[in-house]
C-alpha positions as CSV (number, residue, x, y, z in Angstrom):
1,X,-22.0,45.8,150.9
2,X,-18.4,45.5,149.3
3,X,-17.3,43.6,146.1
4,X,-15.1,41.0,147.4
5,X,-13.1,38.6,144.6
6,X,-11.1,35.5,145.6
7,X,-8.4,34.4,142.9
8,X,-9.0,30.5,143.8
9,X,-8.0,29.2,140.4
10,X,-6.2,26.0,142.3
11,X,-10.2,25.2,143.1
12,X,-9.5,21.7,141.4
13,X,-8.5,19.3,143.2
14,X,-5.5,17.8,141.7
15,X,-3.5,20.9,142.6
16,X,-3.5,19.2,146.0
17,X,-2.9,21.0,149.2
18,X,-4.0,24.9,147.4
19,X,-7.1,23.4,146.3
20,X,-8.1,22.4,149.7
21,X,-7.5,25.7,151.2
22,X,-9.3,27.4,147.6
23,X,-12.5,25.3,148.3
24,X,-12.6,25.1,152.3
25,X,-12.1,29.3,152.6
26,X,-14.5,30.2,150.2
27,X,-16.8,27.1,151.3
28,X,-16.7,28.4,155.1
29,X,-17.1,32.2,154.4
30,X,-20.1,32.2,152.3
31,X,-22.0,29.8,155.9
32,X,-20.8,33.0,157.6
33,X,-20.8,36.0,155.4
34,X,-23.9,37.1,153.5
35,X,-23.5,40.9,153.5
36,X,-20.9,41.0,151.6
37,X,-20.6,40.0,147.5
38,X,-18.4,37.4,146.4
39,X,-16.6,36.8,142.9
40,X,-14.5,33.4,142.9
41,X,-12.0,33.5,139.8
42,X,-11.4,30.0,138.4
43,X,-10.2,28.6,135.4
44,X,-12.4,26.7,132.7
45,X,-10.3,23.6,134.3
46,X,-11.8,24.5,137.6
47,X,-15.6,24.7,136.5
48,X,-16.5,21.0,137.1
49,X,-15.5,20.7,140.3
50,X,-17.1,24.2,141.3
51,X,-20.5,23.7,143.0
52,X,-21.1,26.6,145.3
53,X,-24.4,28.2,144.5
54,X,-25.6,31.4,146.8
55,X,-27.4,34.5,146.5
56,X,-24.0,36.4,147.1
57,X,-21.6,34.5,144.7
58,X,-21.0,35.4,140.9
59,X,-18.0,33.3,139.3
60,X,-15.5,35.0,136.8
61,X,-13.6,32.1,134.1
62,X,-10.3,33.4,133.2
63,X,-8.5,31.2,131.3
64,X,-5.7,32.2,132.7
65,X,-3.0,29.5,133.7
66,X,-1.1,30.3,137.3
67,X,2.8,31.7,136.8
68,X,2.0,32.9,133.2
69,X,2.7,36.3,131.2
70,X,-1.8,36.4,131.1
71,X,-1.4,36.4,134.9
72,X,0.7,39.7,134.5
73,X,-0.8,41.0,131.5
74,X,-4.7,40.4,131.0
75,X,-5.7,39.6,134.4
76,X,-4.8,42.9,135.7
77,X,-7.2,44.7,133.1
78,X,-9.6,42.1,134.4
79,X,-9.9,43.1,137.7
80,X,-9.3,46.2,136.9
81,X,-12.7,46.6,135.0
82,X,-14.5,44.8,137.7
83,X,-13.5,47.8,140.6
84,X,-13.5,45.3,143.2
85,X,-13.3,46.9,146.9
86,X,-10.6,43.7,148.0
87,X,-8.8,41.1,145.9
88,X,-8.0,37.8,147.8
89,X,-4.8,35.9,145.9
90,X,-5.5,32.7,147.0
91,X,-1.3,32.2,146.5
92,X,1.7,34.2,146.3
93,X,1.3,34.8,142.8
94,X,-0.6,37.9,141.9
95,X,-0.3,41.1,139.1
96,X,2.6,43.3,140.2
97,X,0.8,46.0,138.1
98,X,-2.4,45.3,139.8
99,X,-2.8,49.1,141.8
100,X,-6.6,48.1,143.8
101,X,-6.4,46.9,147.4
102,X,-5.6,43.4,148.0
103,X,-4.5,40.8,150.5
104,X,-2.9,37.6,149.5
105,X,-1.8,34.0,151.1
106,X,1.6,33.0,151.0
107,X,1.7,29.7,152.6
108,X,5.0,28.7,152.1
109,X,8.7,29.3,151.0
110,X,9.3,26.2,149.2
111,X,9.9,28.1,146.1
112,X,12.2,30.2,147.8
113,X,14.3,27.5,149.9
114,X,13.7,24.7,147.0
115,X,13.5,26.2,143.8
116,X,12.5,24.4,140.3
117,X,14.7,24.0,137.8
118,X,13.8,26.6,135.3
119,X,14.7,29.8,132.6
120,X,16.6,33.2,134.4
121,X,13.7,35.5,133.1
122,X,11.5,32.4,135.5
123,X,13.5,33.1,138.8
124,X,14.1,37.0,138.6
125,X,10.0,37.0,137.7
126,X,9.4,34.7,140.7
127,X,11.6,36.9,143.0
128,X,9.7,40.2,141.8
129,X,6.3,39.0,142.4
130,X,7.3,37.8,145.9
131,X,9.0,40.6,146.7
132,X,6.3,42.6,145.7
133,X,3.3,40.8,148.1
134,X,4.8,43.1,150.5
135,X,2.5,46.0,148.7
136,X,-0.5,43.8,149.9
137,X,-2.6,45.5,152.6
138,X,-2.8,41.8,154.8
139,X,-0.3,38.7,154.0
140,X,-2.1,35.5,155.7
141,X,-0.1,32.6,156.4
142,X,-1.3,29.5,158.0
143,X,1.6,29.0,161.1
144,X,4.1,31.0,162.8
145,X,6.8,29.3,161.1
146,X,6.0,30.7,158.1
147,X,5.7,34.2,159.6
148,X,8.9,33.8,161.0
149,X,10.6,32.9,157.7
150,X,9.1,35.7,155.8
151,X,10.5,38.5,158.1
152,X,13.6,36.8,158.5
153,X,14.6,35.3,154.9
154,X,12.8,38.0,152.7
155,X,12.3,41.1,155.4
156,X,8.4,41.1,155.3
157,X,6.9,43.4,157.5
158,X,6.0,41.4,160.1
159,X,2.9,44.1,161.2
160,X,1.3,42.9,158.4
161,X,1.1,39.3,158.4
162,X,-1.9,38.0,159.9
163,X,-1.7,33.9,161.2
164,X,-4.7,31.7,160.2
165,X,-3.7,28.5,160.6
166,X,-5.8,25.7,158.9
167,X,-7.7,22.5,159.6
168,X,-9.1,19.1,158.4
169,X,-12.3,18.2,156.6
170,X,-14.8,15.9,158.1
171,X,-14.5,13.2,155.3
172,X,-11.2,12.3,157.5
173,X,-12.2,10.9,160.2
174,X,-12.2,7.1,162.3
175,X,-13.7,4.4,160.0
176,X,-14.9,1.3,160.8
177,X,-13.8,-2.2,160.1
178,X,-15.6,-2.7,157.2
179,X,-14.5,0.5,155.8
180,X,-10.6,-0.1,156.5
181,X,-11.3,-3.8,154.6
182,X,-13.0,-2.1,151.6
183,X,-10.3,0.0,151.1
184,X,-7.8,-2.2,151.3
185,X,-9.1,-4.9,149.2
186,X,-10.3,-2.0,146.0
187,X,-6.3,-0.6,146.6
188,X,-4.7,-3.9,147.1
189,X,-3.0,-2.4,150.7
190,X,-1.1,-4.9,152.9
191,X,-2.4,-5.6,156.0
192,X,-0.3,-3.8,157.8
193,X,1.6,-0.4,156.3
194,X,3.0,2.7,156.5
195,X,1.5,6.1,154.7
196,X,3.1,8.7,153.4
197,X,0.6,11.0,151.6
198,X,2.6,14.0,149.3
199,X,4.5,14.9,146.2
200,X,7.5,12.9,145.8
201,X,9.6,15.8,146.0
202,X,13.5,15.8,147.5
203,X,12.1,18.4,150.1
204,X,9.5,15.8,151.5
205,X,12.5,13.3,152.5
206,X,11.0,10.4,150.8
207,X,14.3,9.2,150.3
208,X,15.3,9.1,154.2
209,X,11.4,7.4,154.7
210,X,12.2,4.8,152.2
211,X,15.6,4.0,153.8
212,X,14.2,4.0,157.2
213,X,11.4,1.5,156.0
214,X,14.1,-0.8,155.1
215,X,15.8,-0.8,158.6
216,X,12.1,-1.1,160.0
217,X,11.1,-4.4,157.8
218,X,14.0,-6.0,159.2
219,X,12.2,-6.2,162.2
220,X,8.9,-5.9,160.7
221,X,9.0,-8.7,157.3
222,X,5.2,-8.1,156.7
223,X,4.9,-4.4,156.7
224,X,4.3,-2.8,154.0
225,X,4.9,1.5,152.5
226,X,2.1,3.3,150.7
227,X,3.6,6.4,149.2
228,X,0.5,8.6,147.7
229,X,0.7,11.4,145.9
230,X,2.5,12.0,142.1
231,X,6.3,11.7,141.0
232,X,7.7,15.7,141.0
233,X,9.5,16.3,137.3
234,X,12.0,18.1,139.6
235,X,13.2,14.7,141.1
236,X,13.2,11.9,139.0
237,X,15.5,10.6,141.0
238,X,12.9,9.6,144.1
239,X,10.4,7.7,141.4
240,X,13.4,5.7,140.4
241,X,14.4,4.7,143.6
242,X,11.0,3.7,144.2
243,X,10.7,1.5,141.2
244,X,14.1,-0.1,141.9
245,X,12.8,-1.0,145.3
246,X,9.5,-2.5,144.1
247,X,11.5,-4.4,141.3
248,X,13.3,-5.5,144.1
249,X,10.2,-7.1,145.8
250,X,10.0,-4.5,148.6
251,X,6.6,-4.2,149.6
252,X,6.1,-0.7,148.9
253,X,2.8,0.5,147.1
254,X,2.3,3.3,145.1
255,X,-1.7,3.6,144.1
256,X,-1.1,7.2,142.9
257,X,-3.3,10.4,143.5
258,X,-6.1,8.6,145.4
259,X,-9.6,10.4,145.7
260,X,-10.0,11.9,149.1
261,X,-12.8,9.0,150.2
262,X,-10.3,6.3,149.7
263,X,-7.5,8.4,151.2
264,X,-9.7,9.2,154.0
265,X,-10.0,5.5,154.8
266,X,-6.3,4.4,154.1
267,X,-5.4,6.9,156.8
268,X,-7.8,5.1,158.9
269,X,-6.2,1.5,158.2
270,X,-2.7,2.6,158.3
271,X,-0.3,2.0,161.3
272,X,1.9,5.2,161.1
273,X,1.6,8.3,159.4
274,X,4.9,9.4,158.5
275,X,6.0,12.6,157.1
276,X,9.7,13.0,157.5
277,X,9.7,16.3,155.1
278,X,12.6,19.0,155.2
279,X,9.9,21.7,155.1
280,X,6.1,23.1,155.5
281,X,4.4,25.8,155.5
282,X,1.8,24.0,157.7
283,X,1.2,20.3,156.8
284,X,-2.5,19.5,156.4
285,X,-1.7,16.1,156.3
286,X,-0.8,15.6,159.7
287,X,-4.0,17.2,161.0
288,X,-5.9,14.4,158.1
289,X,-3.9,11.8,160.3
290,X,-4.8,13.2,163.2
291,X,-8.4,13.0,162.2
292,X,-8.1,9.6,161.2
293,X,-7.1,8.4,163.8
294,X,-3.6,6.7,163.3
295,X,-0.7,7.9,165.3
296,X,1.8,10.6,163.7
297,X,5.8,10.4,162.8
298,X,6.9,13.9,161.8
299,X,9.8,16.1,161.3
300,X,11.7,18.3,164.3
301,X,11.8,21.5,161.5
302,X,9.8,24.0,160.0
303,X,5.9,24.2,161.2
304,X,5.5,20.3,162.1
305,X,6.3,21.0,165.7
306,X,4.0,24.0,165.8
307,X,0.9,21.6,164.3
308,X,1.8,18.5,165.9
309,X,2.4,19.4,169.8
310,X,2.7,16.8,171.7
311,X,0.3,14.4,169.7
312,X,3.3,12.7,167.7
313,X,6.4,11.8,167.6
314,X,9.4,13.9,166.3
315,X,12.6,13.1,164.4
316,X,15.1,14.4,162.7
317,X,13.8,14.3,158.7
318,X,17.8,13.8,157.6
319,X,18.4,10.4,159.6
320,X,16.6,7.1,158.2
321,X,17.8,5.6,161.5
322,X,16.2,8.2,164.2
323,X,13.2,8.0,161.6
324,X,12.8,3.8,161.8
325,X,13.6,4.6,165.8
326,X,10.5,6.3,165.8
327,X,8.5,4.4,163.5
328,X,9.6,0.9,166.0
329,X,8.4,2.4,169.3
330,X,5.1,2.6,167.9
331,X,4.9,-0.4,166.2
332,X,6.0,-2.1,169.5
333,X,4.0,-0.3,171.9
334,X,0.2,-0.1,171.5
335,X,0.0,1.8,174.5
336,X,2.0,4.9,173.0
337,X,-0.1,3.9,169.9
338,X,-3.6,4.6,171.6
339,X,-1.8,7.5,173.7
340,X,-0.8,9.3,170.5
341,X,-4.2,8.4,168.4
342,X,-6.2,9.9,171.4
343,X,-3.7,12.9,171.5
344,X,-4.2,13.3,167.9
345,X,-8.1,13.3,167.6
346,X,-7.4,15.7,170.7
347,X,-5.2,17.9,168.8
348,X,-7.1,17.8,165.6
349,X,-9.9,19.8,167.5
350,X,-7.8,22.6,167.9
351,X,-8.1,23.7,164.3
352,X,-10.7,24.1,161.6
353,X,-11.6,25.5,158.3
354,X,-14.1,27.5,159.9
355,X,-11.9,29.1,162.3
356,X,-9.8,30.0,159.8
357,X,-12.5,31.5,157.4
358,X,-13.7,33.8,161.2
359,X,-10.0,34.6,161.2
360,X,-9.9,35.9,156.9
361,X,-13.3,37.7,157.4
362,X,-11.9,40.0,159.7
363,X,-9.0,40.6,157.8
364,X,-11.4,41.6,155.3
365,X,-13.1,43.7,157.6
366,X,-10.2,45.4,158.8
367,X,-8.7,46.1,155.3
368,X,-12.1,47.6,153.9
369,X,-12.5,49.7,157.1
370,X,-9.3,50.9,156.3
371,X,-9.9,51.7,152.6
């Protein structure tokens, strides 16, 4: 038996996108690994939403915040103490002074190709401890995309980066009619809309989406734009063009950071997914769609190709007008529509959190074979 910890302090699930991966790898390898012990680090802010109960699973509170000096300085003498055989950094972030074996996730370079506005000492600490996952025994990513960018923007040895791409939780799925009318009527949703689940970050193109929605409604009067997700701090400038557009009387609605049974059925009721974005890692969202059953308009770039396959439709994330091109043809063809839905419920099959928890347990494996 080894002493396994995962660092999942994004458990909670308003840290969007790392949660889900937090809760659905630990979720899936406790089903399929019981030899082994478990420690899941979270944070006291993590604790209400942290249910997992089993025979093999101890939890360790840190309150220890993500991208802070106690990440560097106390949580190393943490683990330290603990003589874990592995450490699994749920993220990038980790203890450069931590010495034990460990493998990390690095599921993006948004950081890297995006970066926040923030302090010097913030951006040489941010290049260090990426630079430094290269110490890790295994980096996982969830797409080839990503592998590709690490070797070729930061010269990551590509030997040691192990793809486990990942998948969709059953809560999105095809809902009824009743369903689709429920949600709409609780969220005030127009009958007929466009969704666009994400941060309002530049990156995500929102701006692009929102100008390619006006083209669209000229054809379209009674369609209508949910944008889900939070304003980013980093671009003010894409929550004030929304609220100039709805001041306008553009029927774009905003019903924030929606819980995941309401988001699961606005999917289900919307007419397009659209995610125009500059850039991902993977995009969980588009397999959510694909899940739900509504066809998919994504970006030409990054990993969407690699997820989406032939099951949506491509543009180019910088052009409103190839975006509202794309949007219109299935809008005006529910043949493609049905095509693409089936292709997407199709696609959707290829990938799942359990796979990808198969795929990290032998990582495991191979690392503590190795040690």
């Amino acid at each position: 038996m080894s002493k396994i910890a995962l660092d999942v302090r994004f458990w909670r699930s308003s840290t969007g996108g790392l949660g889900r991966y937090s809760r659905n790898l630990l979720t899936e390898l406790l089903k399929i690994d019981q030899e082994n012990q478990y420690t899941a680090i979270i944070t006291p802010d993590d604790l209400k939403e942290f249910h997992l109960e089993q025979k093999n699973l101890t939890k360790l509170v840190v309150d220890i915040p993500h991208f802070s000096y106690a990440e560097q300085l106390t949580l190393p003498k943490i683990l330290n103490k603990k003589t874990f055989d592995l450490v699994h950094f749920a993220n990038f972030n980790h203890p450069l002074h931590y010495r034990r074996p460990f493998v990390l996730t690095v599921h993006d370079l948004i950081m890297h190709l995006f970066p926040p506005e923030q302090s010097w000492i913030r951006r040489q600490a941010y290049k260090m401890v990426v630079n430094d996952c290269k110490r890790a025994e295994k980096i996982i990513v969830p797409s080839q995309s990503t592998k590709d960018d690490l070797v070729r923007m930061l010269k990551f040895p590509a030997g040691k980066i192990v793809i486990t791409p990942e998948g969709s939780e059953s809560l999105f799925r095809l809902h009824d009619r009743s369903e689709i009318l429920s949600v709409r009527k609780k969220l005030q949703l127009p009958e007929k809309y466009l969704i666009f689940v994400s941060r309002w970050a530049k990156y995500k193109g929102l701006t692009a989406l929102i100008e390619a929605f006006d083209i669209v409604r000229k054809k379209y009067p009674d369609l209508g734009l949910v944008i889900c997700g939070k304003a980013d701090k980093q671009s003010p400038e894409i929550a004030e063009l929304i609220k100039e557009k709805q001041a306008a009387g553009e029927k774009i609605i905003t019903p924030g950071f929606v819980d995941d049974k309401d988001l699961a059925a606005m999917y289900s009721a919307a007419a397009v997914y659209v995610h125009p974005s500059w850039y991902e890692g993977f995009g969980i969202m588009i397999l959510e769609a694909f899940a739900s059953g509504v066809p998919v308009v994504t970006s030409n770039v990054s990993s969407l190709p690699e997820v989406v396959g032939d099951a949506g439709l491509l543009c180019d994330p910088r052009s409103p007008e190839e975006i509202a091109r794309q949007i219109e043809k299935i809008l005006g063809d529910e043949k493609l529509a049905e095509r693409l839905k089936m292709a997407g419920l199709k696609r959707v099959c290829q990938y799942s959190w359990a796979k990808m928890a198969e795929q990290t347990l032998r990582v495991y494996k191979e690392c503590l074979k190795k040690d």
